[in-house]
C-alpha positions in Angstrom: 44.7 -130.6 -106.8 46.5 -128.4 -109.5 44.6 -130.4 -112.5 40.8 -130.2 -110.0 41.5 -126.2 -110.5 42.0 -126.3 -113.9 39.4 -128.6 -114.9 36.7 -126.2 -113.1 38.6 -123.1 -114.9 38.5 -124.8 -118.5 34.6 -125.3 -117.1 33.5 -122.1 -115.6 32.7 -118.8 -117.2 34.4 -115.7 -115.4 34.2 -112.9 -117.4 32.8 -111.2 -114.6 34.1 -112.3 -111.1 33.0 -109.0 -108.9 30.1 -106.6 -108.5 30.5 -103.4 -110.0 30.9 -100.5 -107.1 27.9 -99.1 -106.0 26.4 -95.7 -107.2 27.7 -93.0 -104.3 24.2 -91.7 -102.0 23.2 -89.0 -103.7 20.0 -87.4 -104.0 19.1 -86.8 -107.5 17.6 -83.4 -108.5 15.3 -82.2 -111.0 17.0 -80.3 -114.5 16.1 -79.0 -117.8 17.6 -80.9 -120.8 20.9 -79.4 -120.8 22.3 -77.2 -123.5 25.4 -78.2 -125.0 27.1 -78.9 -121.9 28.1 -82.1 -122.9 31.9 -81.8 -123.2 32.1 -79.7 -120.5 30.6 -82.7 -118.3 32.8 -84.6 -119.6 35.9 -82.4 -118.6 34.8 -82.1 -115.2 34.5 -85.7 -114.8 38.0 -86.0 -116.5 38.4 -84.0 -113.1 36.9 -86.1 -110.9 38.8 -89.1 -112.1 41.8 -87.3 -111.6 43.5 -88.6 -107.6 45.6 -85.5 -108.4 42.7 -82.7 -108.7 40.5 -82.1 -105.3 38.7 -78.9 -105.6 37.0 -78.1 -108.8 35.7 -74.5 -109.6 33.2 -73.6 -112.2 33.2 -70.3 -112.9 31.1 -67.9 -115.7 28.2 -65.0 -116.2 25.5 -65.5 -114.4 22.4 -67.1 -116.1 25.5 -69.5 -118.4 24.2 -72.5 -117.1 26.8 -73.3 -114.3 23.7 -74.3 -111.7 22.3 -76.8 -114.6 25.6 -78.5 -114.9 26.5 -78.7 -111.3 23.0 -80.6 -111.0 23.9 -83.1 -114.3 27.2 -83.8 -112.3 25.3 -84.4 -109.2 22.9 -86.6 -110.8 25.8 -88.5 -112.9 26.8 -89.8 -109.2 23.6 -91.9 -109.3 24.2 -93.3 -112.6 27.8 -93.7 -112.6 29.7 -96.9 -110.6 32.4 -95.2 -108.2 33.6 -95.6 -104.7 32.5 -92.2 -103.0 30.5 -92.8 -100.0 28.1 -90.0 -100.5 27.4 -86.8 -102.5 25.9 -83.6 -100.7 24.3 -80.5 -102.4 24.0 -77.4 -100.5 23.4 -73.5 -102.4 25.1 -70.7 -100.7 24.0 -68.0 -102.6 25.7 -63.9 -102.0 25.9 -62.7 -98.0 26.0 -66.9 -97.2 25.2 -67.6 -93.5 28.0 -70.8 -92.5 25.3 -72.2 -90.2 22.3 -72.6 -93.1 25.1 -74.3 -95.0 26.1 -77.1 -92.3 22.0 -77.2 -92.0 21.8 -78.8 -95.7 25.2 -80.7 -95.4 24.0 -82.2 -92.1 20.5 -82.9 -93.9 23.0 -84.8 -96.1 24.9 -87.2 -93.6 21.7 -87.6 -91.7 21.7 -85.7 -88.3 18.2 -84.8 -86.7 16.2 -81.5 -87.5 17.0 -80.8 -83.2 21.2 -80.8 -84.0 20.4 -77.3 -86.2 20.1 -76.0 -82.9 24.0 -76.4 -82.2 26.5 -73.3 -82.5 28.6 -73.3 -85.6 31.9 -74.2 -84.1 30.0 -77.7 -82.7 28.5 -78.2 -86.3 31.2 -77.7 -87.6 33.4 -80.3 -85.4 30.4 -82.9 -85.7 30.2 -83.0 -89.4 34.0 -83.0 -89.8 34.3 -86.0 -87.4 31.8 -87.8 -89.9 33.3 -86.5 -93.0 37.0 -87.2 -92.2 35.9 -91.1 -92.3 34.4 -90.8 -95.7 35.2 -90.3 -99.2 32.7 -87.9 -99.9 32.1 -85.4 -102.7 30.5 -82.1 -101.7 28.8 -79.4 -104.3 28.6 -76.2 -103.6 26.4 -73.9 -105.5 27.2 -70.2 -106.3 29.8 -69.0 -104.1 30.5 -64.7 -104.4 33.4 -65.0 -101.9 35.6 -67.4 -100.4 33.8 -70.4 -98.3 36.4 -71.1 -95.1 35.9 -74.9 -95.5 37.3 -75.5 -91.7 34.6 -73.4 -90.9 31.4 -75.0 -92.2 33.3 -78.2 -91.1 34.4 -79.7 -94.9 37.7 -81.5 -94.6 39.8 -80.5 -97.2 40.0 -82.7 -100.3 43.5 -84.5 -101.1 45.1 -86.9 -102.8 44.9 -89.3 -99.2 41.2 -89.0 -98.3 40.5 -89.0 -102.8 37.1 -86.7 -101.9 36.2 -83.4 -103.7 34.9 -80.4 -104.2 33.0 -78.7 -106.9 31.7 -75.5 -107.0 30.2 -72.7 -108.7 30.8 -69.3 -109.3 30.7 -65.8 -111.6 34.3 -65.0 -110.4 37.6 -66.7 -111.9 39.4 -65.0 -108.7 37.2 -67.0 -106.4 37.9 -70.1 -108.0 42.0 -68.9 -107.0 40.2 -68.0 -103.2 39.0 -71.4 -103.3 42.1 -73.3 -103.9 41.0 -75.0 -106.9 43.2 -77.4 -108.2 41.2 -77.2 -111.5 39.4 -74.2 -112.8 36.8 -74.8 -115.8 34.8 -71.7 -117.6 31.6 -72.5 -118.4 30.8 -70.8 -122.2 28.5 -69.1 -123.6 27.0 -71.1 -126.2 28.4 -71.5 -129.9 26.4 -69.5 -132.3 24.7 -72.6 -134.3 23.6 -74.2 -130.6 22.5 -70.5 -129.4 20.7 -70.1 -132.3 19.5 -73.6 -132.0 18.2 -72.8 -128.6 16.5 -69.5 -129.8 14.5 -71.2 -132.6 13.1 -73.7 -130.2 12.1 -70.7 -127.9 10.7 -68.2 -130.5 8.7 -71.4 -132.3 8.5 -72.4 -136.0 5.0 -70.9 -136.0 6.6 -67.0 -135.1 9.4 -67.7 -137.2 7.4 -68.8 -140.5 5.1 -65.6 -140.3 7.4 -63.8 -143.0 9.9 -65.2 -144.8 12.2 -62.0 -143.4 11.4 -62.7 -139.9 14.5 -65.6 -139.7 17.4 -63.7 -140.7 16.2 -60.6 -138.2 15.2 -63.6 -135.9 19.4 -64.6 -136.6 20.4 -60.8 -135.6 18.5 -60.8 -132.5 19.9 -64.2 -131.0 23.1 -63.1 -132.2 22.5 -60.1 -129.7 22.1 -62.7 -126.9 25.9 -63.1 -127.1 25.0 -67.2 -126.6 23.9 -66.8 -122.9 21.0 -69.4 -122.2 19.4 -67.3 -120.0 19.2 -64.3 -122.7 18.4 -66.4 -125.2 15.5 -68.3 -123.2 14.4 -64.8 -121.8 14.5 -62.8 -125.0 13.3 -66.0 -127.4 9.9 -66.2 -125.2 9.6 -62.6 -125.8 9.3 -62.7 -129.2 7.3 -65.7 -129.5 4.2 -64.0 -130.4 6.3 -61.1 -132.5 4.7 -61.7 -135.8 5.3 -58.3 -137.8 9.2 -56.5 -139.1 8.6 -54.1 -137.2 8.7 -55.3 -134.1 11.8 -57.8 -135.0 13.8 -54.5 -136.1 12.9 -52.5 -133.4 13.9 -55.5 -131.1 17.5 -55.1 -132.8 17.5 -51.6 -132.7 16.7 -51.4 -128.6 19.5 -54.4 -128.2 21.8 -52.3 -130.4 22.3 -49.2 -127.7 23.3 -51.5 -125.0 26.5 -53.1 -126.4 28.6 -52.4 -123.1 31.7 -54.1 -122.3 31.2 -55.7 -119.0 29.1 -58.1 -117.1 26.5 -55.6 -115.5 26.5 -53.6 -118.6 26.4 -57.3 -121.0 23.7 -58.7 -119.0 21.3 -56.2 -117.9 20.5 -54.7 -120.9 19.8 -58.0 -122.5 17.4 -58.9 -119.9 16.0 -55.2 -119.4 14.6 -55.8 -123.1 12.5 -58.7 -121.7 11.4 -56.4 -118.9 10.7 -53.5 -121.3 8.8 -55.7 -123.0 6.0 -56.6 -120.6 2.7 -55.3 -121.4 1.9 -52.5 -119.2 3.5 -50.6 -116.2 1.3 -52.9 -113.7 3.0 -55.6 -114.5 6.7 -53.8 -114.6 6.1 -52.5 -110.8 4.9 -56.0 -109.6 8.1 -57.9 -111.5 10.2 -55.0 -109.4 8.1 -55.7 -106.1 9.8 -59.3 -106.3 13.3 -57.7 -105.3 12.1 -56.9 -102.2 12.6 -60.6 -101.2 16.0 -61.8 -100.3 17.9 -64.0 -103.2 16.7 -67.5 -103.7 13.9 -66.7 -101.7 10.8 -68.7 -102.0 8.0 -66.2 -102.6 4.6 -67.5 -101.7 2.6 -67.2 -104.9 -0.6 -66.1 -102.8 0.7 -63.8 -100.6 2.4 -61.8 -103.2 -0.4 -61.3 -105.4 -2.3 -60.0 -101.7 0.5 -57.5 -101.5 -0.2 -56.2 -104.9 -4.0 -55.7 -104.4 -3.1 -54.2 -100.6 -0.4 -51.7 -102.5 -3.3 -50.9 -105.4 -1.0 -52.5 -108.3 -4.1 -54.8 -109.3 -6.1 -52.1 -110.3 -8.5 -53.7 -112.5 -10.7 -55.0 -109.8 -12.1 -53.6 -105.9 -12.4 -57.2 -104.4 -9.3 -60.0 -103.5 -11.3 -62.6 -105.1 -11.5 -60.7 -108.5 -8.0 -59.6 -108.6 -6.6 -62.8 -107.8 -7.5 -63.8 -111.6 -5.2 -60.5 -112.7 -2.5 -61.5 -110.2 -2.4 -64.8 -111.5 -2.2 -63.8 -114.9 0.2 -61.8 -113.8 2.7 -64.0 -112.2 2.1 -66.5 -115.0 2.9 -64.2 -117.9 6.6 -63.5 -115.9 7.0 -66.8 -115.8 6.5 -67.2 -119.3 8.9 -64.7 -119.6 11.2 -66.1 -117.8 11.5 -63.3 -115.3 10.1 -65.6 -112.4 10.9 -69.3 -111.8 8.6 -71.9 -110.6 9.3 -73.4 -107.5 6.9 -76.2 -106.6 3.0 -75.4 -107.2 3.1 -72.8 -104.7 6.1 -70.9 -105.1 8.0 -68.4 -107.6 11.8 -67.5 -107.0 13.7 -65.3 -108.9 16.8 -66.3 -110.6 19.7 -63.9 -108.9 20.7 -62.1 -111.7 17.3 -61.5 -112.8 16.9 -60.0 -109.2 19.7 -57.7 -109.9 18.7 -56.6 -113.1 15.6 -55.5 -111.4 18.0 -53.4 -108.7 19.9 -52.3 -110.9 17.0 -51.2 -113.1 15.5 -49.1 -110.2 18.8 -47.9 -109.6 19.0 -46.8 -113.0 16.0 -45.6 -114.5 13.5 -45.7 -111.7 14.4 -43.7 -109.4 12.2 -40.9 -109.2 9.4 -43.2 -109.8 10.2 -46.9 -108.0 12.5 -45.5 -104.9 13.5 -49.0 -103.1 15.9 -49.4 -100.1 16.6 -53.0 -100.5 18.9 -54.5 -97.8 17.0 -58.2 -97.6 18.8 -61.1 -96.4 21.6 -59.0 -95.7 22.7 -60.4 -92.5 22.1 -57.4 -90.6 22.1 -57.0 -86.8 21.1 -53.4 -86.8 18.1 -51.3 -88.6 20.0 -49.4 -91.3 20.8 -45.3 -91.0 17.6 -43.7 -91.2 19.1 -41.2 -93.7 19.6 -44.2 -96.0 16.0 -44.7 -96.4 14.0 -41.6 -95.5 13.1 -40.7 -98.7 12.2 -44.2 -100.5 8.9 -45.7 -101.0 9.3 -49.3 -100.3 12.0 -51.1 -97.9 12.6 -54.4 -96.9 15.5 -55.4 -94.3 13.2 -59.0 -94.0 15.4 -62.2 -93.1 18.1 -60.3 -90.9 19.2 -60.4 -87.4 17.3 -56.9 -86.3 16.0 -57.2 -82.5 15.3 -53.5 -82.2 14.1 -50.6 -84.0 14.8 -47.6 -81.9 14.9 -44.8 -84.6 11.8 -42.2 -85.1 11.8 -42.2 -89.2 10.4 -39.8 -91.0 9.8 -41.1 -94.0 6.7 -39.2 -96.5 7.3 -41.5 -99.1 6.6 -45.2 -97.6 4.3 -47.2 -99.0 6.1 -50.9 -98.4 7.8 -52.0 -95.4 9.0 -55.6 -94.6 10.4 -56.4 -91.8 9.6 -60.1 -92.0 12.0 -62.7 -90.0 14.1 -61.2 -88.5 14.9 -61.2 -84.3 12.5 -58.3 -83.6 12.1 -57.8 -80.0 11.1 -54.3 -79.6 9.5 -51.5 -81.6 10.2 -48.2 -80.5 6.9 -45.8 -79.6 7.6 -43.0 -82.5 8.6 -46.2 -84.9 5.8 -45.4 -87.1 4.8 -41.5 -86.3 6.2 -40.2 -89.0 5.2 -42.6 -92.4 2.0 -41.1 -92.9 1.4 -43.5 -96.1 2.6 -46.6 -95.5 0.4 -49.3 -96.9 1.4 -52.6 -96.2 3.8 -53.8 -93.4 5.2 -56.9 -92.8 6.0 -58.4 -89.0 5.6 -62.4 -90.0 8.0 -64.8 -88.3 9.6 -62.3 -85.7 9.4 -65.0 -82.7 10.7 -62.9 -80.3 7.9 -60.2 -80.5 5.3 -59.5 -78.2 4.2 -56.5 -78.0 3.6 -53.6 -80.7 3.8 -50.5 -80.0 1.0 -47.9 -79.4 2.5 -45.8 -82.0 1.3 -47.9 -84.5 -1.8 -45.9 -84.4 -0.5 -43.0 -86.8 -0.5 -45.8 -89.8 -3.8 -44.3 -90.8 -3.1 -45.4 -94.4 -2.2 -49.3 -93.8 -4.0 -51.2 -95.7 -1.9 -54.6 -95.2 -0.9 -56.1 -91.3 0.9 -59.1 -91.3 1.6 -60.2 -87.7 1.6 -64.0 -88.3 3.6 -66.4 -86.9 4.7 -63.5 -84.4 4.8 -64.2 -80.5 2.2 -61.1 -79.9 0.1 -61.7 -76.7 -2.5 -58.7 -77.6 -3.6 -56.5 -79.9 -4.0 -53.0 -78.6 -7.2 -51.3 -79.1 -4.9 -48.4 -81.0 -5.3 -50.5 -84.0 -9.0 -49.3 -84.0 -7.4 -46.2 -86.3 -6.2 -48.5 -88.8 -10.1 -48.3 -90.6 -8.3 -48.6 -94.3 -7.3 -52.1 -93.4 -7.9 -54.4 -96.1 -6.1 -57.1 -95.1 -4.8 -58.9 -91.3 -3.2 -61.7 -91.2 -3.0 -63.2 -87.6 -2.3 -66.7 -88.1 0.1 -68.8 -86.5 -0.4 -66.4 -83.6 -0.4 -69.2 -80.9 0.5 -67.0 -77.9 -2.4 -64.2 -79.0 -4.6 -64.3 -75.6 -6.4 -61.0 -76.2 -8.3 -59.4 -79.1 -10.0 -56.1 -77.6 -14.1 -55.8 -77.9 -15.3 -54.2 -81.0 -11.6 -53.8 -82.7 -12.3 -56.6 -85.3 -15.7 -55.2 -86.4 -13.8 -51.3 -87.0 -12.3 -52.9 -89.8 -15.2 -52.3 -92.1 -13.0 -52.9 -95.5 -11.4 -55.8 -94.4 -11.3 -58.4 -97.0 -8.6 -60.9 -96.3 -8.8 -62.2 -92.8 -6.6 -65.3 -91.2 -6.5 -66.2 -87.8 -5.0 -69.1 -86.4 -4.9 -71.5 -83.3 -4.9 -70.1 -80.2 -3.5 -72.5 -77.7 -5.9 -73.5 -74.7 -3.0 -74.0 -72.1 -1.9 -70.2 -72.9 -5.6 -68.8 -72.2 -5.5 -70.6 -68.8 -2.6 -69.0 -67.5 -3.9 -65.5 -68.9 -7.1 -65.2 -67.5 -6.6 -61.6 -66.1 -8.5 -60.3 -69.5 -12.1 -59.5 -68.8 -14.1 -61.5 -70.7 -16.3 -59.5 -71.6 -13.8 -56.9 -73.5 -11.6 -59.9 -75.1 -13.5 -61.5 -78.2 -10.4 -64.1 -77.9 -11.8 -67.0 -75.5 -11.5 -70.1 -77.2 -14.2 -70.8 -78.9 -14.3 -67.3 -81.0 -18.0 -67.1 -80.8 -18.0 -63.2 -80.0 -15.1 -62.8 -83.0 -17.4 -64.1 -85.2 -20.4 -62.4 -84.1 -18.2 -59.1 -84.5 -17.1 -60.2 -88.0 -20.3 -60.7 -89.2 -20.4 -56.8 -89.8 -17.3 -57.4 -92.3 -19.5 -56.8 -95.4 -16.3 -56.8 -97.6 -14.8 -60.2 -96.5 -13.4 -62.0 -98.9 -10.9 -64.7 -97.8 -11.4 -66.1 -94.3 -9.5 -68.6 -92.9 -10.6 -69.3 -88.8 -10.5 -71.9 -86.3 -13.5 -73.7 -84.9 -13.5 -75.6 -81.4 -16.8 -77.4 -81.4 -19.8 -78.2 -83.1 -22.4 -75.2 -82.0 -19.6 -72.9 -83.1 -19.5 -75.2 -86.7 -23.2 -74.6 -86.7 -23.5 -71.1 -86.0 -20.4 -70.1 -87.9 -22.3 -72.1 -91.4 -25.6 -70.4 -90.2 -24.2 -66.5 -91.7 -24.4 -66.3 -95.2 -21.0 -64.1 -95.8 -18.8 -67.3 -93.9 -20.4 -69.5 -95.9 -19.7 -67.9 -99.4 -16.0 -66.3 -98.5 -14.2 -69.1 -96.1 -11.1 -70.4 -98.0 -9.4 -72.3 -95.0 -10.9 -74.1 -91.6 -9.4 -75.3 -88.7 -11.1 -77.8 -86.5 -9.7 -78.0 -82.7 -10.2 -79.2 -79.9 -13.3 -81.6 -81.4 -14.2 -84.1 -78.5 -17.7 -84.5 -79.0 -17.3 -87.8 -81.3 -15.3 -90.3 -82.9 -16.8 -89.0 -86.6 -16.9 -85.8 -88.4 -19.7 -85.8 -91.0 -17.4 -83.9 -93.6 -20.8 -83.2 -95.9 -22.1 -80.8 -93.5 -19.3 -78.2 -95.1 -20.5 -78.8 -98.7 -22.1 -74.9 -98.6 -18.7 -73.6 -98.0 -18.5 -72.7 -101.9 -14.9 -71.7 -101.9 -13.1 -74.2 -98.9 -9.6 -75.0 -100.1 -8.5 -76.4 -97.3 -9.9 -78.3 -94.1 -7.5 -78.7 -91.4 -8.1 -80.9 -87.8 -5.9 -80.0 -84.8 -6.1 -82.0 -81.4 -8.9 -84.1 -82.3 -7.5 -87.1 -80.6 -11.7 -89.0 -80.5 -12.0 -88.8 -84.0 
């Protein structure tokens, strides 16, 4: 038997006699080329090899690359053989909510979209109790304080169960917070790589334009002190900076802010890309993008309809026009680097640009740019009016606000977002007393029905965003709102009642969405006369009444049956100006003929909603 074995072995090759382990599950995530992170990779896998290291924290200035090389880790996982079980992403970003962050770890292991509905504490016990069985590896993505891991429902990592925990962070002391076994700074770059970086930025074309330009070119990245984010920022800048001049006044105006600290390193840098944009339009629409919360998503569209609403796109009278400047716009801070892309849709801005902006309006804006910015905050009550009476835009949006029972008075308003939060009730005198507020934000407050008659003494609004409210009728008060250039009442399923004649008062209306109204909900509201409610399903008498609206520009409506189709193509100003369409309810066939909407010049979208025969 002894000589059968070795005859096979003195036969066989087995140089390899075992699968390599299996890449962990992870889902692999979209980065830029990295920047001379190399060897710090390296170290923090050094880390990760390590049984005797379980929590990891990455800590250094914001905008030094600690988010790109907590994403090349993440996507090593993928590439790399090793016996973890699964890897889970999740950001928590300043004022963290511990539920949001058990929604994208539970995303992670796999639970349903209906298990977000669970309390904290039962999140928490549920994705410990998968957790505990697996050697996992979770990231955590800039943390401003201490993350209670028992909490969120994160077994600790340890030598026995061999998982970890990486994270990142601007503080060194919340890496000590964090129990971290292993703390790694993340540098600034080494001057020939920063410099490296700020050629590619600037280009070879800039650079070449004078033989002079290079070595002020040298002076300027120098300036960036080897931060990525200056250096990307600040390069872009001066990409089209072709003249001495402007190179040494560049040096000059990064001279005077040579300041010690973060805030006062930072900032300045970053203020020169700000100072730098073209005009003061496109300075007060960069500083309109703090109003969202950090890490927001901001709706590319929707912003840009702000602006026109608040009279920052000034070069044009009509939406459709000043969409081109908005556009332009939004693309030339992306350029800059003062926005971020986020899908095709979507800009965000990266946090510490958002508090260079704050901290700009805090510091040299505030007679001009007066913001009371509280967004995201986690709030459960509306701030001390004495806090805000004298600033011209707010936003408390994405809170936990269910009432506002104060009686402001506030001269100065222009901006008000109140956006997603728990709004329940809105006292009478609310509004009496903000004579110029121009656009005001209600969207996503699911727990509001009713508005409040008071909202009648906003004689200068020129922006109402109720959608994706619970609001069961408009009151006829909002007749006095005839500077209106904008409604949004989409995603207003429960709306039952739109008064007679209310729709047609808003003569300089130019943006106009309204959404599905649910059939079920009309049947059990029927005590609306018909005759004064131009909401009855098949918004024949709305669109009669908006045929008035000599102004329209975008129009996005839904259509129940063919006649409606028909009469609704028949009018001229639908045809030119509708942008979005909803088809309902169709039963009348099992086909839609899709060629009788080629006159709809500008149709971006066709959508069809309970049309179970075709």
């Amino acid at each position: 038997m002894l000589q059968e074995i070795s005859d096979h072995k003195s036969k066989g090759a087995f140089e390899k006699v075992a699968e390599d382990q299996p890449a962990a599950s992870v889902v692999v995530r979209p980065v830029e080329q990295p920047v001379a992170l190399e060897s710090t990779i390296q170290k923090v896998w050094s880390c990760i090899e390590d049984k005797d290291v379980g929590i990891i924290g990455l800590y250094g200035l914001g905008g030094v690359g600690k988010t790109t090389l907590l994403t090349q880790i993440n996507n090593k996982f993928s590439t790399t053989p090793n016996d973890f079980k699964v890897v889970i992403w999740a950001l928590v970003s300043k004022d963290y909510d511990v539920g949001k962050i058990q929604d994208r770890i539970g995303e992670s292991i796999g639970f349903l979209e209906t298990w977000k509905n669970k309390s904290v504490d039962q999140k928490a016990v549920d994705i410990y109790g998968i957790l505990s069985d697996k050697r996992f590896v979770v990231l955590l993505d800039d943390l401003w304080e201490r993350v209670d891991l028992n909490q969120v429902g994160i077994p600790k990592p340890s030598q026995e169960n061999g998982s970890k925990l990486i994270f990142t962070t601007r503080y060194l002391e919340v890496c000590g917070e964090m129990g971290a076994r292993k703390k790694i700074k993340v540098e600034c770059l080494e001057p020939e790589k920063a410099w490296e970086l700020f050629q590619d930025k600037v280009g070879d074309e800039t650079l070449n334009s004078h033989p002079d330009i290079p070595n002020l070119a040298k002076q300027v990245a120098e300036r960036c002190g080897g931060l990525p984010l200056a250096l990307i920022t600040i390069g872009r800048a001066m990409a089209c900076k072709t003249t001495l001049g402007e190179w040494k006044y560049a040096i000059e105006m990064l001279k005077r802010c040579a300041l010690p600290k973060m805030e006062n390193e930072v900032f300045p840098l970053l203020k020169f890309s700000y100072d730098n944009l073209p005009d003061a339009t496109m300075k007060c629409c960069l500083l309109y993008c703090c109003l969202h919360p950090e890490d927001y998503c901001i709706p590319k569209k929707r912003l840009v309809e702000y602006w026109f609403c608040e009279g920052l796109l000034n070069q044009f009278d009509r939406i459709s026009d000043a969409q081109m400047q908005g556009d332009y716009i939004v693309n030339s801070l992306l350029s800059a680097c003062l926005l971020e892309r986020d899908g095709e849709y979507f800009v965000k801005m990266h946090d510490v640009i958002r508090d260079m902006t704050l901290w700009i309006i805090r510091e040299f804006e505030v007679t001009e740019n007066n913001f009371f910015v509280k967004a995201g905050a986690q709030l459960c009550e509306e701030p001390d009016v004495k806090a805000w009476e004298r600033v011209k835009r707010m936003s408390v949006m994405k809170n936990n606000i269910k009432v506002l029972k104060e009686t402001p008075k506030c001269p100065n308003l222009r901006t008000l977002f109140l956006g997603q939060n728990e709004l329940k009730v809105i006292s009478n005198g609310f509004f009496q007393f903000i004579p110029h507020l121009t656009v005001l934000d209600l969207s996503r407050n699911f727990g509001l029905r009713v508005l409040p008659k008071g909202i009648s003494e906003l004689i200068s609004l020129e922006c109402l965003d109720l959608s994706a409210t619970f609001i069961e009728e408009l009151p006829i008060e909002l007749k006095s709102l005839t500077k209106l250039k904008m409604l949004d009442l989409s995603y207003m399923h429960n709306l039952s009642k739109i008064p007679r004649q209310l729709i047609s008062n808003f003569v300089k209306l130019q943006i106009f969405r309204i959404g599905r109204i649910f059939r079920m909900w009309l049947l059990q509201n029927r005590d609306y006369p018909n005759e004064d409610n131009v909401s009855n399903g098949d918004n024949e008498k709305l669109m009669e009444e908006m045929k008035g609206l000599q102004c329209l520009n975008i129009l996005a409506i839904p259509i129940h049956n063919m006649l409606s189709l028909e009469g609704f193509m028949s009018f001229n100003l639908f045809r030119c100006w509708t942008q979005a369409l909803q088809l309902t309810d169709f039963r009348e066939s099992k086909a839609f003929n899709v060629l009788c909407l080629e006159n709809l010049e500008r149709l971006k979208a066709l959508e069809f909603l309970c049309c179970e025969s075709l």
